[in-house]
C-alpha atoms as one frame of an Amber mdcrd trajectory, in Angstrom:
protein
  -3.465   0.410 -25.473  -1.301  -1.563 -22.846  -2.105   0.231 -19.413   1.398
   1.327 -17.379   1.877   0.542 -13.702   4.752   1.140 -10.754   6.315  -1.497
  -9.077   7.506  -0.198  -5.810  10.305  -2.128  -3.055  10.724  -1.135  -0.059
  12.722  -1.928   2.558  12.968  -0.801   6.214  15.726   0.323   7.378  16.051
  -1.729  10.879  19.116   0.521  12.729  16.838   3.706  12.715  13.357   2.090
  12.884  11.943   0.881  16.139   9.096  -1.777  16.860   6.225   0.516  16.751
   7.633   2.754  14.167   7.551  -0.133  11.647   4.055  -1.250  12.752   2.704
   2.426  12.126   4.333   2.593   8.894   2.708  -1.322   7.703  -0.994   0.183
   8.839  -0.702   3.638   7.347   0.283   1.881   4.308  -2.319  -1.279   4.270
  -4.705  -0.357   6.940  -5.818  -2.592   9.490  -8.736  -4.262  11.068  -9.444
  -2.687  14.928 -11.397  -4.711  17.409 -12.605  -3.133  20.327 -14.356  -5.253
  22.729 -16.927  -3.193  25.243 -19.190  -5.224  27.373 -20.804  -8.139  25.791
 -20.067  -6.968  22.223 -17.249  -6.688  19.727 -16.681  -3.744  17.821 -14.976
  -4.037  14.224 -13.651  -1.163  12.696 -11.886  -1.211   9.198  -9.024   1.803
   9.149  -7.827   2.750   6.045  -4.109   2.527   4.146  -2.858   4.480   1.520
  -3.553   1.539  -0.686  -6.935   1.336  -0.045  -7.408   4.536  -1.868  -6.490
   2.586  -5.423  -6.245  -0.871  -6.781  -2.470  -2.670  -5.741  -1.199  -6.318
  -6.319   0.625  -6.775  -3.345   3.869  -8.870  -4.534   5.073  -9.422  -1.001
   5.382  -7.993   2.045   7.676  -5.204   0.594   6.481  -5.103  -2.954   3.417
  -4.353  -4.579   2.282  -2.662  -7.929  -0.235   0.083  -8.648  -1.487   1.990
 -11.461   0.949   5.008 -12.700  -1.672   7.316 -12.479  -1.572   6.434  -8.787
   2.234   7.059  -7.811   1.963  10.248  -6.967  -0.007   9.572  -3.587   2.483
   6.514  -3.166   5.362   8.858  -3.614   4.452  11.383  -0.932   3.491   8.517
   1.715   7.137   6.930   0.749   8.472  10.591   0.998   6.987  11.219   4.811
   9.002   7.620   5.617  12.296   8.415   3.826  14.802   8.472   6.988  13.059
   5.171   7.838  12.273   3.729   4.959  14.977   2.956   1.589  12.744   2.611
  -1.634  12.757   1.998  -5.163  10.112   2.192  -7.824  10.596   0.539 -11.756
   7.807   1.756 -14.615   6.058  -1.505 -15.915   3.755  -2.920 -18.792   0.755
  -4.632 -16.629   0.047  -8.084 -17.655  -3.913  -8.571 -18.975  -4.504  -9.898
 -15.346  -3.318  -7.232 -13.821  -4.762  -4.560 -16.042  -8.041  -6.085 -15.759
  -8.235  -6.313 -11.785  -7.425  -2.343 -11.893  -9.903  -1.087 -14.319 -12.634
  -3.224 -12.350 -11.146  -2.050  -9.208 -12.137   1.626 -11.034 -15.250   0.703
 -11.784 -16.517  -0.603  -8.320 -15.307   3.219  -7.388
């Protein structure tokens, strides 16, 4: 059975998105990596996206593809950024790549 995905576009909409608005939006959606140095040491803390919580192929900066069972959490984040952010998503047929990187991406869960 060929396994369905959601290829999602985004783009941001620059007149009513500042600087820091646009960096909050890329880390809520990918995470980040925080350092925090403190004395002698380094402290490395990984912070969580929306993606994190399922298997993506990132197409490029503004694209990326994730299971359909999955768009429903995608939707909502896209739905918090919607006077920010303009957005399209298109129903596809994953590739056997593709469909194999998710369902080992589930199993590692």
């Amino acid at each position: 059975m060929e396994k369905k995905g959601v290829l999602i576009a985004f783009s941001i909409k620059t007149e009513k998105t500042n600087g820091s608005e646009k960096t909050k939006f890329f880390k809520q959606l990918y995470g980040w990596t925080q350092s925090v140095p403190k004395e002698n040491k380094t402290y490395t803390y990984e912070r969580k996206g929306v993606l994190d919580e399922m298997p993506y192929v990132k197409v490029n900066q503004s694209s990326f593809i994730v299971p359909e069972d999955d768009f429903d959490r995608v939707f909502e984040f896209f739905e918090e950024w919607s006077s920010k952010v303009m957005w399209k998503n298109f129903k596809i047929l994953l590739d056997e790549e593709t469909e194999k990187e998710f369902d080992e991406w589930e199993e590692d869960e």
